[in-house]
VOBADREN-645690 format. One record per residue: x, y, z of N, C-alpha, C in turn; residue in three letters. Coordinates in nm, 2 decimals. Layout:
BEGIN
ATOM     n_x     n_y     n_z    ca_x    ca_y    ca_z     c_x     c_y     c_z    r
ATOM       X       Y       Z       X       Y       Z       X       Y       Z  ALA
...
This chain:
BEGIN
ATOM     n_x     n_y     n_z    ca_x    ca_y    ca_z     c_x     c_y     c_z    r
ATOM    1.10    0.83    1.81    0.99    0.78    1.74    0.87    0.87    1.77  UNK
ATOM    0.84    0.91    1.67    0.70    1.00    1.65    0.58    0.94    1.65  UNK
ATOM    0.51    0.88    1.83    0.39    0.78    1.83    0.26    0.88    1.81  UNK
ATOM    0.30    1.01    1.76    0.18    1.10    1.74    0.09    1.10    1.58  UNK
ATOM    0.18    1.04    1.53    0.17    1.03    1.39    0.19    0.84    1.31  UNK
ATOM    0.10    0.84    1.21    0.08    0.69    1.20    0.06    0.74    1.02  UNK
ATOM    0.20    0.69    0.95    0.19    0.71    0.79    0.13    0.54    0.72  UNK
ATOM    0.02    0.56    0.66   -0.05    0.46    0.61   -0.03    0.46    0.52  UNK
ATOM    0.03    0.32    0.45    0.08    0.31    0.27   -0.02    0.17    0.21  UNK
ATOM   -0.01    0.20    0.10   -0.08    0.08    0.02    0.04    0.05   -0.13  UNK
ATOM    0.04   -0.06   -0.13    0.13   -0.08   -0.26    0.02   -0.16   -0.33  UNK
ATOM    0.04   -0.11   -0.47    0.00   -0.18   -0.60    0.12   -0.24   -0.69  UNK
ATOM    0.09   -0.34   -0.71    0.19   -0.47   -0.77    0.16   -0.51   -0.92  UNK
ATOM    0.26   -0.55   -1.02    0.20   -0.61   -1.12    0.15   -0.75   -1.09  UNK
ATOM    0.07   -0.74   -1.16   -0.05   -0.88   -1.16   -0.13   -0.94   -1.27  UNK
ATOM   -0.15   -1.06   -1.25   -0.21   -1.13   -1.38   -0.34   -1.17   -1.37  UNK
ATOM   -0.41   -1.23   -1.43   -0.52   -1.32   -1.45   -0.48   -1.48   -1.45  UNK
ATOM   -0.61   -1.55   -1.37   -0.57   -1.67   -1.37   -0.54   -1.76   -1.53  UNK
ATOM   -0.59   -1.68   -1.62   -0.59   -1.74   -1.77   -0.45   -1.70   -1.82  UNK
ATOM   -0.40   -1.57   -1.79   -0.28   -1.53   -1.74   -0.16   -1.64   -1.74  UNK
ATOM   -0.17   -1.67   -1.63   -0.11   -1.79   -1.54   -0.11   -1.92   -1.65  UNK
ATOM   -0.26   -1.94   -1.63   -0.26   -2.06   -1.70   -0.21   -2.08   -1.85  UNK
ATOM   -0.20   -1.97   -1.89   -0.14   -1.99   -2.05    0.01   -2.02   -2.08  UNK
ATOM    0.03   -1.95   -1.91    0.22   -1.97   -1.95    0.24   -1.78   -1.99  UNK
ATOM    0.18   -1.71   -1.97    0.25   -1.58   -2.01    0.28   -1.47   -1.86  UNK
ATOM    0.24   -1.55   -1.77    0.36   -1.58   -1.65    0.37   -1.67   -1.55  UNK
ATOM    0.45   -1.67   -1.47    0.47   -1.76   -1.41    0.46   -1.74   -1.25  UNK
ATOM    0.37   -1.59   -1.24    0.39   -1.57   -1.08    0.27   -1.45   -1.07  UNK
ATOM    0.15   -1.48   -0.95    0.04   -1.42   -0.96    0.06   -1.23   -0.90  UNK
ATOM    0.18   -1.20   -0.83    0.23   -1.07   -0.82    0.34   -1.04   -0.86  UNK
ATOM    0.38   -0.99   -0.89    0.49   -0.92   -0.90    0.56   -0.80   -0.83  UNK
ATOM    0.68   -0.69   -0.91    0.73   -0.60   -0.89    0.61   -0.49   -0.85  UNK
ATOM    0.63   -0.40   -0.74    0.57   -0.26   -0.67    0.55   -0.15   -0.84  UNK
ATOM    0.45   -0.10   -0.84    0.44    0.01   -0.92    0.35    0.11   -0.89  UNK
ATOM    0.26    0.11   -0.80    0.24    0.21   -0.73    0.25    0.21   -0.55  UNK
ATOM    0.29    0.35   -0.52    0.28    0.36   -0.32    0.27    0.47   -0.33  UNK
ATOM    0.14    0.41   -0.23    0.03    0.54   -0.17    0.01    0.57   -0.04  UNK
ATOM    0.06    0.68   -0.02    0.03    0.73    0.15   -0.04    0.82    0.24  UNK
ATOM   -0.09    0.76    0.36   -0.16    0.88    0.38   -0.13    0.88    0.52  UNK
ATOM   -0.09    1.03    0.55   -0.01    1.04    0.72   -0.12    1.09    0.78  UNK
ATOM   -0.20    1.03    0.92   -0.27    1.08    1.02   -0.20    1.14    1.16  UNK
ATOM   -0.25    1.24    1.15   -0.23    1.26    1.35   -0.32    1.21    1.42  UNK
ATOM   -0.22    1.17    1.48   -0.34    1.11    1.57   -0.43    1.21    1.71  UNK
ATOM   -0.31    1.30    1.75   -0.36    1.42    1.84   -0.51    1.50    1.80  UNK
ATOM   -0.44    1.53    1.63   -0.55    1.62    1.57   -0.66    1.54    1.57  UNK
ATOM   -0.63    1.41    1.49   -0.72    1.32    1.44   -0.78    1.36    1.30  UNK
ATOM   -0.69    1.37    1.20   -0.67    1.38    1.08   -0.61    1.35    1.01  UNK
ATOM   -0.63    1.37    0.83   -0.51    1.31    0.80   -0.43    1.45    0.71  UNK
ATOM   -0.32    1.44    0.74   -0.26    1.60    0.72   -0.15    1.58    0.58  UNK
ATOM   -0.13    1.45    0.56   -0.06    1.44    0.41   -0.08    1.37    0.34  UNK
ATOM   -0.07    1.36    0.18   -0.07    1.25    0.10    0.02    1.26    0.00  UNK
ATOM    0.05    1.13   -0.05    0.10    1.12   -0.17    0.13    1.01   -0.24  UNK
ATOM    0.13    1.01   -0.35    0.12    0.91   -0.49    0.28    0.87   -0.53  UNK
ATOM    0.33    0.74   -0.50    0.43    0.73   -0.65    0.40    0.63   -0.73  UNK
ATOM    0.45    0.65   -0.83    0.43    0.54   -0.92    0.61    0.48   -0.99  UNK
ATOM    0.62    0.34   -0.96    0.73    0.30   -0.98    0.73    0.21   -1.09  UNK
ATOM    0.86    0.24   -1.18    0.88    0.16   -1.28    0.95    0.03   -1.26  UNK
ATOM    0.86   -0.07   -1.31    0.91   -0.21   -1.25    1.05   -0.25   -1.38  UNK
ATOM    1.12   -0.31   -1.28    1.29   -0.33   -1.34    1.25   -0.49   -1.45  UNK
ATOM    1.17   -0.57   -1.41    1.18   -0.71   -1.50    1.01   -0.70   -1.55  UNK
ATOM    0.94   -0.66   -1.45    0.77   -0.71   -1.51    0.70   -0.61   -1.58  UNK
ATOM    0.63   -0.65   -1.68    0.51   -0.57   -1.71    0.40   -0.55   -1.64  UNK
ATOM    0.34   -0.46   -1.69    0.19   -0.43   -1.65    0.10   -0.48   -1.76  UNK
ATOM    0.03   -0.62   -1.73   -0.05   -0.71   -1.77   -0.23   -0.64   -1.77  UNK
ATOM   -0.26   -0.60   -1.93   -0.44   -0.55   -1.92   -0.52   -0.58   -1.77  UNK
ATOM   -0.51   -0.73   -1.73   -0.54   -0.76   -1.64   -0.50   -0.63   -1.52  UNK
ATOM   -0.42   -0.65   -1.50   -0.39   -0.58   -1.40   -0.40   -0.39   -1.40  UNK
ATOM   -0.39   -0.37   -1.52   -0.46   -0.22   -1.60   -0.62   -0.23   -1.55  UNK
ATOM   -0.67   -0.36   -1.61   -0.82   -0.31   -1.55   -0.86   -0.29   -1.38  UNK
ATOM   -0.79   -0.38   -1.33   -0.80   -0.39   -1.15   -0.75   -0.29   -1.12  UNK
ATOM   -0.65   -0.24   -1.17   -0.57   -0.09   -1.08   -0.56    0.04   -1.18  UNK
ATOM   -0.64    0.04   -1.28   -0.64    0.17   -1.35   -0.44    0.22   -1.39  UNK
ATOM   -0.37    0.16   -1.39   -0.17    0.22   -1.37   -0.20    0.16   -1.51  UNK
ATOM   -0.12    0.24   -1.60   -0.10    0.20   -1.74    0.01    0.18   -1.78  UNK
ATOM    0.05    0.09   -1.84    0.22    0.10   -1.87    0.25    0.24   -1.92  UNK
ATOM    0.21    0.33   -1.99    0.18    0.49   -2.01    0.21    0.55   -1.89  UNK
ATOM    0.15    0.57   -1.83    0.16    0.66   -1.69    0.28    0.60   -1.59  UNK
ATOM    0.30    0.45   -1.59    0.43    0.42   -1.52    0.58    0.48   -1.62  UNK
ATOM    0.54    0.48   -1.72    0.68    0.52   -1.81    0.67    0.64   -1.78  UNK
ATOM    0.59    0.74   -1.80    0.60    0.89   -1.78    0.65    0.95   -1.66  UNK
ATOM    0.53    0.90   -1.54    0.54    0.93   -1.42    0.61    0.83   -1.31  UNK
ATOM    0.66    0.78   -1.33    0.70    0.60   -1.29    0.88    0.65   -1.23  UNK
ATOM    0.90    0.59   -1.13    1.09    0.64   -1.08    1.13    0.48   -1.05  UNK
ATOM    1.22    0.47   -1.05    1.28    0.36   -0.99    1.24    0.37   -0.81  UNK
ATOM    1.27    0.22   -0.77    1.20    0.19   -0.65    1.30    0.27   -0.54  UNK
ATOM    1.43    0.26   -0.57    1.51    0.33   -0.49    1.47    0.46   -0.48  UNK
ATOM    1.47    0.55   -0.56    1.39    0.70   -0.58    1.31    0.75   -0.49  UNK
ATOM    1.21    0.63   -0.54    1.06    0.67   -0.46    1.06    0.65   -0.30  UNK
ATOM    1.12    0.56   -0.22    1.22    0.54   -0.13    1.27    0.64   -0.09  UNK
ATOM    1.36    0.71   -0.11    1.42    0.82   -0.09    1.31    0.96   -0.07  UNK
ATOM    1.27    0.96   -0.18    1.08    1.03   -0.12    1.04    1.02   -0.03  UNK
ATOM    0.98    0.91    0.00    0.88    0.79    0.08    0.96    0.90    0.22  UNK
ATOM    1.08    0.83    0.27    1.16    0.89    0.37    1.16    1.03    0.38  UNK
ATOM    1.21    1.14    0.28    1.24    1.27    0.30    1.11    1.31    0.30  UNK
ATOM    0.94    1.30    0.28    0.83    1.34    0.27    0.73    1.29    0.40  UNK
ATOM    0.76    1.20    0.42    0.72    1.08    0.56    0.78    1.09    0.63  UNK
ATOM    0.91    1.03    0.66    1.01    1.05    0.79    1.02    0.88    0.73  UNK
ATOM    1.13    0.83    0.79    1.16    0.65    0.79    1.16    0.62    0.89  UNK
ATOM    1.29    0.61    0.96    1.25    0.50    1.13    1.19    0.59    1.21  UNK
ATOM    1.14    0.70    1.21    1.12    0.77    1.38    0.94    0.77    1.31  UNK
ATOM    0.90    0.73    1.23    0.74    0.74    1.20    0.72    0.58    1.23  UNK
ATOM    0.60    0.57    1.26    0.50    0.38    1.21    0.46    0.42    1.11  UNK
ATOM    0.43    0.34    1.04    0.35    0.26    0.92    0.31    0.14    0.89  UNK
ATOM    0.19    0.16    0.84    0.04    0.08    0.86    0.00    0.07    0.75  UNK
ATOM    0.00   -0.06    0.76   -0.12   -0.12    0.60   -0.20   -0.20    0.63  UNK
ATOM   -0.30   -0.22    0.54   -0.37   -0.36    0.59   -0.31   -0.49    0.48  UNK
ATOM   -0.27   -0.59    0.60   -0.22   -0.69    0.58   -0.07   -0.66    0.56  UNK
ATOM    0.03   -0.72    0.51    0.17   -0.77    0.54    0.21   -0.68    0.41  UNK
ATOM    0.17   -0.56    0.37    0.24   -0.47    0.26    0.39   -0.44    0.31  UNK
ATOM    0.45   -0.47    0.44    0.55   -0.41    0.49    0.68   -0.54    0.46  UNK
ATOM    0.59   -0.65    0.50    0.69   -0.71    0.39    0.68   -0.74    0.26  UNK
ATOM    0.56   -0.78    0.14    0.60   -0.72    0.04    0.72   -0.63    0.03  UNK
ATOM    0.71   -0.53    0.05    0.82   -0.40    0.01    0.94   -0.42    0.08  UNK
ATOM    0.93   -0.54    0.19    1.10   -0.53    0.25    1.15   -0.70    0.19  UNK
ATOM    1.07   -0.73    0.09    1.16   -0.83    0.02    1.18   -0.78   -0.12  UNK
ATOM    1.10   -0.70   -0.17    1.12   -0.65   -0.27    1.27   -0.55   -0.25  UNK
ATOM    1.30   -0.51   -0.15    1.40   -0.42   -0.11    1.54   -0.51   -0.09  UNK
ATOM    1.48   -0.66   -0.05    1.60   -0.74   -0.03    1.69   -0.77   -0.16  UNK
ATOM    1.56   -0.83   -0.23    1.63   -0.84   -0.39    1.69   -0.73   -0.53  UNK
ATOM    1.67   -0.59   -0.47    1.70   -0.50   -0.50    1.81   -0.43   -0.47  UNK
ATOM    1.84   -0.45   -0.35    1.98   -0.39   -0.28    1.93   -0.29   -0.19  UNK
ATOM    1.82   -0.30   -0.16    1.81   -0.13   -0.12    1.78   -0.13    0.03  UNK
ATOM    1.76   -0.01    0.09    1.77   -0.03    0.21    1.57    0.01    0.30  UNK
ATOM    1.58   -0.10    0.35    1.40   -0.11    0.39    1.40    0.07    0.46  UNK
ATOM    1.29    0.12    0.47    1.24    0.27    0.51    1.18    0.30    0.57  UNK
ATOM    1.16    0.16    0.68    1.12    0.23    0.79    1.10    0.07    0.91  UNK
ATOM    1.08    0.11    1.04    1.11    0.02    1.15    1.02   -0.01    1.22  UNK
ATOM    0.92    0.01    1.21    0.83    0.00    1.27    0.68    0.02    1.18  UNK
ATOM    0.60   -0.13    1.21    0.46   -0.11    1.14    0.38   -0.17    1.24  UNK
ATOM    0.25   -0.16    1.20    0.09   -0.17    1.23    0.06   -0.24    1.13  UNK
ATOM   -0.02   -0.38    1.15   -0.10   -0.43    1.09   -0.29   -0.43    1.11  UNK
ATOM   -0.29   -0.33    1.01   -0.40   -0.25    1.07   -0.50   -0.41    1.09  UNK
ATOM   -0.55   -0.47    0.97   -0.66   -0.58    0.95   -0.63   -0.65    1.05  UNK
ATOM   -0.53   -0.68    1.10   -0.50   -0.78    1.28   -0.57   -0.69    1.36  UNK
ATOM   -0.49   -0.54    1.41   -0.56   -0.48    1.51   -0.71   -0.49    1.48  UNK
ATOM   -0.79   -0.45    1.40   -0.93   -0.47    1.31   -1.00   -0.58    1.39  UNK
ATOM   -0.92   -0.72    1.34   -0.95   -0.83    1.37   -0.98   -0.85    1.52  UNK
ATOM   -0.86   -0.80    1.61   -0.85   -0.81    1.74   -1.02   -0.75    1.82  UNK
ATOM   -0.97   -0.59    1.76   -1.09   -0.53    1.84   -1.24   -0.54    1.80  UNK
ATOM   -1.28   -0.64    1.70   -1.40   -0.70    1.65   -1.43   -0.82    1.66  UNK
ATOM   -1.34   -0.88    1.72   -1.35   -1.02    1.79   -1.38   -1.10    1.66  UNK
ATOM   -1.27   -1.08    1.57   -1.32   -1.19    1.47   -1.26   -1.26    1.45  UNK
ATOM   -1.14   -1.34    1.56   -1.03   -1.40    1.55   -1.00   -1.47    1.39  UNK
ATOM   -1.01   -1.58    1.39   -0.90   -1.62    1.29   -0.99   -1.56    1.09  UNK
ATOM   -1.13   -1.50    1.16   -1.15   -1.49    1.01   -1.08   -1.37    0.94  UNK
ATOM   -1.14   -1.35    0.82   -1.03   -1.26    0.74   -1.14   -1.19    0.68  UNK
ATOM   -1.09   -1.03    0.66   -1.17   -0.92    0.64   -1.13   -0.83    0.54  UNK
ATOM   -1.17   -0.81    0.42   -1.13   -0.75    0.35   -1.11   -0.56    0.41  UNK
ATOM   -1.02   -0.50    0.36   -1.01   -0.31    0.40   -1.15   -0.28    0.39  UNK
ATOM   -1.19   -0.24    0.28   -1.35   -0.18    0.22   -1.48   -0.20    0.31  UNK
ATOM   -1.44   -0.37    0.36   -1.58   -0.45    0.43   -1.56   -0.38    0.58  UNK
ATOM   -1.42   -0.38    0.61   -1.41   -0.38    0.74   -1.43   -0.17    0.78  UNK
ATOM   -1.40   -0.17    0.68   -1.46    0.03    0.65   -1.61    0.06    0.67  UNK
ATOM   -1.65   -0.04    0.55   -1.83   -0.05    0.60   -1.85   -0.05    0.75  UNK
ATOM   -1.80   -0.15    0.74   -1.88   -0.22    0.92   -1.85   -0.12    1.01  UNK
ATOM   -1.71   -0.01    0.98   -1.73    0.12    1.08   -1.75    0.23    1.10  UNK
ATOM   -1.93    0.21    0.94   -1.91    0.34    0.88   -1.90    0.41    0.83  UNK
ATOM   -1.79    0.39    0.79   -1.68    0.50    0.71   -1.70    0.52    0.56  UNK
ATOM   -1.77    0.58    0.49   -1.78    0.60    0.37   -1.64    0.60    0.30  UNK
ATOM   -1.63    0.49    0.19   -1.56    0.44    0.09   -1.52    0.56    0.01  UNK
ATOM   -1.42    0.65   -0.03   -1.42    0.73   -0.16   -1.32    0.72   -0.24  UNK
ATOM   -1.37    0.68   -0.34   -1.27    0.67   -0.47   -1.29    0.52   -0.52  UNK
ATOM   -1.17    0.48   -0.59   -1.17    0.35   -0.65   -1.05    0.23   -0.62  UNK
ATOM   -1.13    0.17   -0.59   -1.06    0.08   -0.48   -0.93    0.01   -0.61  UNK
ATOM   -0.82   -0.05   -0.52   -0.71   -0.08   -0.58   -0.62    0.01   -0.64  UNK
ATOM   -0.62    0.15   -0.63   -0.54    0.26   -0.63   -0.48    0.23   -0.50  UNK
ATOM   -0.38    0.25   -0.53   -0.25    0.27   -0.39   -0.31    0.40   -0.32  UNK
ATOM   -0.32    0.51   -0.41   -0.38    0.65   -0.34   -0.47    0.64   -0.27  UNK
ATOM   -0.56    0.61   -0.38   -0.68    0.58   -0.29   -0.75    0.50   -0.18  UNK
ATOM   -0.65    0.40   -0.16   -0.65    0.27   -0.03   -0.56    0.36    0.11  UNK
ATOM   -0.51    0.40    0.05   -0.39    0.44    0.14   -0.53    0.56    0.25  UNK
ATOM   -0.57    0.64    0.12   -0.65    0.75    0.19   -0.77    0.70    0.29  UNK
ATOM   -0.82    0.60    0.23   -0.93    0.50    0.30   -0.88    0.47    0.40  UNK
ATOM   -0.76    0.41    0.42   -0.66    0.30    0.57   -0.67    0.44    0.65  UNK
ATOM   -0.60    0.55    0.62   -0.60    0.68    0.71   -0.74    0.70    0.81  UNK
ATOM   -0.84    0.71    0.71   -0.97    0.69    0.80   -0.98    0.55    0.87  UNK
ATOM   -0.93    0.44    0.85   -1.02    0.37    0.93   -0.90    0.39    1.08  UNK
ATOM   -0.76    0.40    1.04   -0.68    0.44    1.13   -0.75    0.52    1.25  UNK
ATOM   -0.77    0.61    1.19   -0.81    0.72    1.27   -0.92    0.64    1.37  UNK
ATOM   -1.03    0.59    1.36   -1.15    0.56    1.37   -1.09    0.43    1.47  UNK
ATOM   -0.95    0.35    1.48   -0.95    0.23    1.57   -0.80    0.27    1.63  UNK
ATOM   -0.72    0.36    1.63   -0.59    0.36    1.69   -0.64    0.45    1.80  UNK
């Protein structure tokens, strides 16, 4: 295990609107993974030394305007640039490393992706995670309240860059606040 290095991912999911929901044109407020975003810190150096983008084509769901407007992913750019989840997986691993790395999201993205991997057949990518917003929580003494990534970036600082709800761009954000509390 490589405890020198800490690979930070963010997944973006298809998603709806509550009018969405309510009309009956679906039946579930997330969905299928279509984008993962990562960004690997050293922690020695205290930087962040990699990134990268996938964008995954979802096998049953669309990408709902709604969810075009929150996350900028177009069903366009998923068809073009978009792989199957297994693919990007195989990436994720050969570009990252899988079990000998951690990985860190804020909140439970790790399982998201390891049930999404259950119902898929595929094999989860990695063995070890960080829940960054718990650690967050712990060392700000905010026990049981709940903190959004962005707010909890303010409060240490850390200038925000880019547009929030990109996988890329969260991922890149998580890296800094990583750095800044591990």
């Amino acid at each position: 295990m490589n405890y020198n290095r800490v690979v930070c991912f963010d997944l973006e999911m298809c998603c709806w609107s509550q009018d969405d929901i309510k009309n009956n044109r679906s039946n579930k407020v997330t969905g299928e993974i279509i984008e993962i975003g990562l960004a690997e810190v050293d922690l020695v150096l205290g930087t962040i030394v990699k990134r990268a983008q996938f964008y995954v084509k979802p096998e049953e769901d669309e990408i709902s305007g709604f969810c075009y407007e929150l996350t900028g992913i177009t069903p366009r750019i998923v068809q073009k640039q978009g792989r199957p989840l297994e693919s990007v997986l195989k990436s994720m691993v050969k570009n990252f490393g899988g079990s000998n790395k951690i990985y860190a999201a804020w909140g439970r993205d790790d399982e998201i992706l390891r049930l999404e991997c259950e119902q898929k057949g595929l094999v989860f990518p990695f063995k070890e995670f960080l829940n960054l917003a718990t650690l967050y929580r712990i060392q700000s003494r905010l026990k049981d309240n709940r903190i959004g990534h962005k707010e909890a970036q303010e409060n240490l600082n850390i200038e925000w860059e880019g547009r929030q709800h990109s996988g890329y761009v969260d991922a890149f954000n998580l890296a800094k606040v990583a750095l800044a509390i591990l």
